[in-house]
Structures are given as C-alpha cells and as structure tokens.
N, C-alpha and C positions, 0 to 999 in steps of 0.2 A: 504494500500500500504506500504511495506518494505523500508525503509529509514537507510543509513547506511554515516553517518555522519565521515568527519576526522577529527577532532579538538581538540587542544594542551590546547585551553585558557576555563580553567572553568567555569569565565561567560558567555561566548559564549554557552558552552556546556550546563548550563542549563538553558541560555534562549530558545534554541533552542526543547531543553526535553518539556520545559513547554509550548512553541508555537503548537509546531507540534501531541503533543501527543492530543486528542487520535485518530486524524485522521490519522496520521501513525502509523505504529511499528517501532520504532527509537529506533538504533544501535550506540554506538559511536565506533569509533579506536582511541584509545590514545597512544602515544608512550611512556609520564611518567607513571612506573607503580605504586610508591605511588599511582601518582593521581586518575589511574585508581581502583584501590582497594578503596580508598575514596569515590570514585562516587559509586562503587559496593554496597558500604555500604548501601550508600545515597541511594540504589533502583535504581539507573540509568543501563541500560542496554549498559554493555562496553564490549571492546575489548582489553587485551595490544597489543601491536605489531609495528612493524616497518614500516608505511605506505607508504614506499618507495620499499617496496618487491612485487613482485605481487602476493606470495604462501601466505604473510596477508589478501588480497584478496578473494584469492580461499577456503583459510579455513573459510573467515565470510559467506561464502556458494552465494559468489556474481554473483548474472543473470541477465540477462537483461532487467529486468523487475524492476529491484534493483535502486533507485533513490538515487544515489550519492551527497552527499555535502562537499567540502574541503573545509576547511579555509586557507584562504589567510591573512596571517597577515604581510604583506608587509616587516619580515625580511627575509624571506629564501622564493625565488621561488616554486611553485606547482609543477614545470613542471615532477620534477621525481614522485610526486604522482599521479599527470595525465598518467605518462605513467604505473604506475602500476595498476592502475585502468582500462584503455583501454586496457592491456594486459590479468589483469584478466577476461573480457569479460564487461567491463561497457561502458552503452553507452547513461544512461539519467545523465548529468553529468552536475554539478552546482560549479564555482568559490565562493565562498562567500568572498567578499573582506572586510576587519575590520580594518585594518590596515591604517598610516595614506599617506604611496603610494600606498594603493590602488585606482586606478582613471582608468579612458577611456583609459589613457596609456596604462596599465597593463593589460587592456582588449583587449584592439588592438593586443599585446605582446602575448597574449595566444594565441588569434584565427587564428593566422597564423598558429601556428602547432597543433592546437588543434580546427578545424573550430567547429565541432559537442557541443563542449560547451559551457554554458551558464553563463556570469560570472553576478552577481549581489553585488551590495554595501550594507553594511548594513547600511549605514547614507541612503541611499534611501529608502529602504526596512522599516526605522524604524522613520527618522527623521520626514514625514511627518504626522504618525500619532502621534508621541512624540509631535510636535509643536503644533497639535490640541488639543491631551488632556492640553498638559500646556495651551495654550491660553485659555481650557474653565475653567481650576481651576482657573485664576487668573480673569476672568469674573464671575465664580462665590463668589469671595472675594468681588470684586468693590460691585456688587450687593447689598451682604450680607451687606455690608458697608453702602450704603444710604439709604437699607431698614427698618437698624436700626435707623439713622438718623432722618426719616421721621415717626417712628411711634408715637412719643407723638404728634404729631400736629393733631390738631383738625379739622381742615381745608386746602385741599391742592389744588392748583390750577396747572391743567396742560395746559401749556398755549399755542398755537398754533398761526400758522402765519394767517393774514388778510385772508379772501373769503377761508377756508381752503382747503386741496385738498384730495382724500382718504391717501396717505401717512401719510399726518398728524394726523387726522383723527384715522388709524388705530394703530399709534405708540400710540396716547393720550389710546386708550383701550388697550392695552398691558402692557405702561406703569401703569395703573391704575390695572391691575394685579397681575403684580409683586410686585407691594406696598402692593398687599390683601387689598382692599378700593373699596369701592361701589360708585356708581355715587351722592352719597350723600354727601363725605367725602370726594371726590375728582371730582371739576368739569373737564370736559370739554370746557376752554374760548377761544375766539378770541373778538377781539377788532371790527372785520368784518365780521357779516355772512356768511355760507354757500350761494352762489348766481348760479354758474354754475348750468346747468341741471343736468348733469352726477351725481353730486357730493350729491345735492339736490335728487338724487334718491337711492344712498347709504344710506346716512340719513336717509330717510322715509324707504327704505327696512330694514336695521337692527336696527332701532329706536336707533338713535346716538343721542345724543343731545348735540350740542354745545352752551354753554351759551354765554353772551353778557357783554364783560369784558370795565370796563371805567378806566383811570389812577386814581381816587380817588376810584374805587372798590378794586384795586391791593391791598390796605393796608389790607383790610379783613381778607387776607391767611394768612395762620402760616407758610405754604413753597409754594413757588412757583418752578415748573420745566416747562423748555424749549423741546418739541421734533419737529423735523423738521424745526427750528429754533435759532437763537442764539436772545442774546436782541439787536446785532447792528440794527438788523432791523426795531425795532422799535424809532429807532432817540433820540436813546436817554434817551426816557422812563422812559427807565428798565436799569439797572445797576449792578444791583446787585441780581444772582439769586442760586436757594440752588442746581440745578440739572439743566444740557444742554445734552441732546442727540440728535447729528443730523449727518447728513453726506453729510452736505454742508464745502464748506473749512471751517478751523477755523478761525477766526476776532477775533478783541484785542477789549480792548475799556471797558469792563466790567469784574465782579468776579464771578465765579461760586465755590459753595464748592463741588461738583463733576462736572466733563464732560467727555463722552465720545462721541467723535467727528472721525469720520471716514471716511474719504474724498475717499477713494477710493470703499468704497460701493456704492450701485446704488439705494439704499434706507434706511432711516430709520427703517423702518420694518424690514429690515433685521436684524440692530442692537439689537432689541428688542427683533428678535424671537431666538437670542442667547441668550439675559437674562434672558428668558422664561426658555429656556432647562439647562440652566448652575445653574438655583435652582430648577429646576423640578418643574413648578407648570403647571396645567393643561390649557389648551388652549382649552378653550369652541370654537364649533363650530361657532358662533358669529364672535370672534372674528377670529378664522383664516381664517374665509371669508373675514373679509375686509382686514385683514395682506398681503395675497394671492394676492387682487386684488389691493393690493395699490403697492407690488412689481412690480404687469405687467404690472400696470398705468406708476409709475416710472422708468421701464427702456425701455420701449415699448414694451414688451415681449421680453426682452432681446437683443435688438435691439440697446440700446444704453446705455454706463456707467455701464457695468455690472461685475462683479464679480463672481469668483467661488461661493464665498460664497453665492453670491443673488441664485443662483443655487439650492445649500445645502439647503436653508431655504424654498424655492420655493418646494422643492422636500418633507420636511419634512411636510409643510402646506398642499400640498395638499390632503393628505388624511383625513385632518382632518377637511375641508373646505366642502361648500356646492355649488357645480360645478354649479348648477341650477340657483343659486341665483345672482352668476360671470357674467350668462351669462343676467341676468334680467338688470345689473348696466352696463352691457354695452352697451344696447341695446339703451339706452338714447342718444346715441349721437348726432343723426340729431333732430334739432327743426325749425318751419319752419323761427324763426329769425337767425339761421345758416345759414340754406341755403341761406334765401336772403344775409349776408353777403359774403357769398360763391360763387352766381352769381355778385353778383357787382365783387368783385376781378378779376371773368373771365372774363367782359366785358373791367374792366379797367385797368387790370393789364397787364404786359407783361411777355412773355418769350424768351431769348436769350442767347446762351453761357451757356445751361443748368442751369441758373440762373431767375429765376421768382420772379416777384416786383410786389406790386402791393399797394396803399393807398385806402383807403375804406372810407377818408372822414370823416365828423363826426357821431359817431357811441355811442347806449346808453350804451352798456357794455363792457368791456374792453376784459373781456373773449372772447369774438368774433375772437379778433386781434392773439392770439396763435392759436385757433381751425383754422382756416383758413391757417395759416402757416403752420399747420400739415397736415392738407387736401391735399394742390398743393406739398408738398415733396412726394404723392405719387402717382404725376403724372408720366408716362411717360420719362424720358428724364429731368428729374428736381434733379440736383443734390444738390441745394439752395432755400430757399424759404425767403422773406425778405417781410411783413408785414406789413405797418402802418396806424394810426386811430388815431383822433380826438376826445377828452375825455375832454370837454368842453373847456379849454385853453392848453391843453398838449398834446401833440404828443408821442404814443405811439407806439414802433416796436417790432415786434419779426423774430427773427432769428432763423432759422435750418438749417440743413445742413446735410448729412450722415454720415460727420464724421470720414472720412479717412485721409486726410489731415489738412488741416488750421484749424482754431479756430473760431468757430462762437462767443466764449467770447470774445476771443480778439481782434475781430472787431469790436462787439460795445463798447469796450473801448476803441480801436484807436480812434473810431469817434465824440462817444458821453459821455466820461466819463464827459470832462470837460465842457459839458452846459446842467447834471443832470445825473442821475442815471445809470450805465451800468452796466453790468458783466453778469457771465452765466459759461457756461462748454463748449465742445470742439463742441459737435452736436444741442444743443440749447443757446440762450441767449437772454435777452431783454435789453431796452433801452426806460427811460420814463426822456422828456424833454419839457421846454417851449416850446410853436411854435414857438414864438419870437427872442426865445434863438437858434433855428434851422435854424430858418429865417435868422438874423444877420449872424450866423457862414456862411452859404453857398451863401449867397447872391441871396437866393428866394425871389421873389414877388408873389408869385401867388401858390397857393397850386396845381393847375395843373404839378406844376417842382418838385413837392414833390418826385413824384413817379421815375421819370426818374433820379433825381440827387443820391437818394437810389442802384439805379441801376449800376449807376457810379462806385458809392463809392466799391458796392461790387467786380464791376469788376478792379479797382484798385488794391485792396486788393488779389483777387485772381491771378493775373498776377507777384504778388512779388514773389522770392523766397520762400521756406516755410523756416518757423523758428521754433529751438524745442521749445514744449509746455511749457516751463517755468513760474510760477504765484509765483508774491511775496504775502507777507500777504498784501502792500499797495496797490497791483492792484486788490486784494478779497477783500477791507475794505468796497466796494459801490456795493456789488453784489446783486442784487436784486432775487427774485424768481422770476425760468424762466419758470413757468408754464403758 
C-alpha cells in the first residue's frame, strides 16, 4: 500500500521510514529542501514542495487509495494541508499529532471540519510500547543483579508461606530457574506442608517437592529468598533475607538485599514469568503448567485482583503449558470431607440481604473454612459469603465478596484486627482469633450466636456509606494469607 507522508521534523520522518517500511511504499513531502536532499541522500524517498498547494498533491500522483499522514506538531495548524490534500482527491487521511498541544482538543478542532479524518498521538501510538520495552530492560538489570548475587552460594533456600498454595509453589520453580539451580542447590521449604487436596494433587502430578524447613535448619543456607511471601509472616522468624518477590502489599519490619514487590499484580507468577522472559531462559513445560495454573488459582480466572499484565503472562504461558494436566489439578476439588463441610454450612448457615453466614463448628482443617466460602459466593443471589470454624481454641473466618464495592479487608480489620490477626484485599480476607478473645469482645455465651452476631456485623458494615479503598502500611502490617 502507497503511503505518502507530510512531515517537517527529521526524527519523525525517519522513525516513521523505519516503522512502516516494508509494509508500505512511503513517500515523504518536505517543505525544507536542504533537508529534503539530505534524506534523498540518506535513500529516503522524498518530495520538496509546498504542502499547503494542492498541484504538491497532484504531482506526488495522489489517489484515493493513497494513505495520507500529516504531522501535526502543535506550532502551525494542519488545517491548510488538510485542505490540500482533500482537494487533491485524498481521503484515507491521518493527523499524527507530536507536538506538545497536541491533545483530544486538537482533535475535537479538526473533526468538525475535517469529520472523514483520523487524528492519532504519537505519545499513544509509541508510549505504550516505549514503557514496556523500558520496564523489561530494567527487569532485566534487577534480574541480572541477584542472579549474580546468588551464584557462589552453595546452598539456596526458596522459602514459601505455611500449607503452600500453587502460586507459591509455582513462583518457588520459576524462581529456581532463573537462578539456573536444580532442586539440589536450591530447595523448595515451608515450615508447613503441603495439606489441601487440590494443592496435594499438583504436587504428586508435576513431582514438586517441598521440603520441611525448622528455625534452626534456616542457618544451613548461604541465601535465603522469599516468593509469595515476605518474613512479616513469619512473626518474627526471619528478619533478614537476600531476595523477596511477592505481590502481596509490602510490610516493614525486616531487610531484604533485593525485593520486588508488586501489589497491584494478581499473582506472583506473574512477576516471575516476566523475569523468565526479560533474561530469556527457557520455561520447561513443567513449569508453565503450574505458572498457568497458579495464575487462574490466584485471581479466579480473572475474576478477581487482576491485571493487564496477569493477562500478558496468562497469554504467553499458555502455549507453553500442558492444558491436560490444568484440567487433572482441578478436578481435585470436591472431597467427601468438603462436602460434608459444605452441607453442614447449608443446614446451618443463613442467607439474607444477599449476605450468607454460616459457622461450621469445630472442624479438623482449617482449609475447609475458605473452600466453603468460595463455594456459597456462587450461589444464586449471594453477593457475600462470611465463614467461620473452630481450630481447637481459635476461631477462624473467611470473607468474600465480589468485589465491587466495600472491602472485604477492611472488614475484618474493622472487627477483628485488635483481638488477632486480620487483613486481606478488597474481594477476599481472613480473620484468625481466640474464641475467648471473640467471646469477651461481642458478648457471646454460646457458640450458637456465633453465627448470627457475624451476620450482624456484616450487615453493619455494609449499610455504611462506602469509603475509598485506602490501606496504610500499618493497616497491611497483620495481613495474613487469604487463601
């Protein structure tokens, strides 16, 4: 296709030579003729002439089939070269605005008399892939940066939160890639097994092994790294670690000698499968099955906390992933001790005001009390689902919600921060407290008012005004995982 360009500014004129060629035949019209004898030199195909004549026009042999581009460089209006151009017979016809008024104004300003063309920005046109290459060279730097860090150690532990989850999970194998380290060199620990089914079936399907880490084993390692976790979590612990990638808020309280911490991603993974691609190393199909599946675990298939980018990395994974294997690790979910958690909730739980309560009592595994929550959010008519269970002396809740309004976090931080653990994000949260400590605060006798007073509390909550989503670092210092 014929392309016949008007443009004054040289860089303009050969970024656009080097974009467009050799999918068009691009023509320039330059009005300085130095310049344009310079470009001639340079191999560029120009034109001199006065782009305000329309017989400039008629001589570059301009038809209707001829794809027009003017530069707009916001000191002298287009308007007389737009009318030279419509005069000469043009009529697929492009504003390029470069200048720093060019804006929606200026665009609005044309199309009144000029409805038929199309104006575009080039900070639009150019910014967003500019911002993406810089962001990956500068991810490829950090990278570059710990993985020289990390290579005389002998020993490296990637260390992961309690009962792990696939996110985790999947970043510990990624991360362990990008280091170039085999499962020898760099374990896999958690201080608490793998326990859920689901999670337990990932494991045994892509042979993950998570080791069995104690606070006097931690001295072992020569580096320690955090994914899908920081060390607040561990109370204490850990204090001091050589690498943190997560994309949970960031918490103070300890020293990391790198972190890359991304609170507005919707997984870890995701973080990872950019440091994958920003040093090029190869992503066994292994691993970008669990990468894949720890994304869809994490934001519910995009349902909740999501990101362009979880998108981008979802989209580059999945060809690289084994579809078969996704559908194997999901298929785990119902056990028949779910479901008997799952009927107690329906006999004993309530629904009202599109809000669903329900306490389940004392119960052997804690996982139960999320699966359950997640379960009645898709019910019918359930726009909240509010959780809790009995974990020998503590009272455990979970919260969901869909997430268009109010904050499921910072409800159980209203409630429950000050008699134990609360926090979470906007569409889930949890909440793990003495009973005693529950008891005292609400003035329950009887774990029958459990249920009903939870109920209460939500519908409080939700009858306030809303408030914008705002979180300090002190109201994220006690955020627990809300899985």
């Amino acid at each position: 296709m014929r392309c016949l360009a008007v443009c004054q500014d040289e860089l303009v004129i050969r970024m656009l030579d080097e974009i467009l060629l050799p999918g068009f035949e691009v023509e320039f019209v330059v009005e300085n003729r130095p310049l344009a004898r310079r470009l001639h030199e340079a191999g560029v195909r120009v034109t001199a002439g006065d782009p305000r004549r329309t017989d400039t026009f008629v001589k570059a042999d301009l038809g209707p089939s001829t794809c027009v581009i003017i530069e707009d460089n916001g000191r002298r209006s287009p308007r007389k070269v737009l009318e030279a151009v419509t005069d000469a017979g043009g009529t697929l016809v492009y504003v390029l605005g470069i200048g720093t008024e060019a804006s929606e104004k200026r665009a609005d300003e044309l199309h009144t008399d000029f409805p038929d063309v199309s104006y575009l920005s080039l900070s639009e046109l150019c910014g967003g892939a500019l911002v993406t290459e810089f962001g990956r060279s500068l991810t490829k730097a950090r990278v570059q940066q710990y993985q020289r860090y990390f290579t005389d150690a002998d020993r490296v532990l990637i260390m992961l939160h309690n009962d792990p989850d696939p996110d985790a999970m999947a970043s510990g194998l990624a991360l362990r890639n990008v280091l170039h380290r085999t499962k020898a060199t760099a374990i896999l620990g958690a201080m608490q097994g793998v326990t859920r089914p689901e999670n337990q079936r990932m494991v045994n399907l892509l042979d993950i092994h998570v080791e069995p880490v104690t606070a006097s084993t931690l001295r072992e390692f020569d580096r320690i790294a955090m994914v899908d976790v920081q060390p607040h979590y561990f109370g204490g612990l850990i204090d001091r670690v050589d690498l943190v990638i997560d994309h949970h808020p960031e918490q103070t309280g300890y020293t990391a000698i790198f972190k890359d911490i991304r609170a507005d991603y919707g997984s870890t993974s995701t973080i990872l499968t950019e440091h994958l691609r920003a040093v090029d190393v190869n992503i066994s199909e292994r691993t970008a099955t669990a990468m894949l599946y720890a994304i869809k675990s994490d934001t519910l298939f995009f349902n909740r906390q999501t990101n362009r980018v979880d998108l981008d990395a979802f989209s580059y994974l999945y060809p690289l992933a084994d579809a078969t294997m996704i559908r194997k690790m999901e298929g785990a979910e119902i056990t028949e001790e779910r479901l008997d958690a799952v009927m107690t909730a329906h006999h004993k739980g309530r629904l009202e005001d599109q809000v669903f309560c329900a306490f389940l009592g004392p119960i052997a595994r804690e996982d139960f009390i999320p699966y359950v929550a997640d379960f009645f959010l898709q019910l019918e008519g359930v726009r909240w689902t509010v959780v809790a269970g009995l974990v020998d002396s503590t009272l455990s809740a979970s919260i969901r919600n869909l997430g268009y309004t109010k904050n499921a976090g910072e409800l159980a931080r209203r409630y429950f921060a000050d008699i134990g653990n609360a926090g979470g994000h906007r569409a889930m949260a949890k909440a793990v407290m003495p009973i005693n400590a529950f008891r005292a605060k609400y003035h329950i006798s009887d774990t029958e008012e459990i249920m009903p007073r939870l109920h209460d509390l939500v519908a409080q909550f939700l009858r306030e005004a809303p408030t914008r989503d705002v979180r300090t670092k002190a109201e994220d210092k006690e955020e627990l995982k809300t899985r």
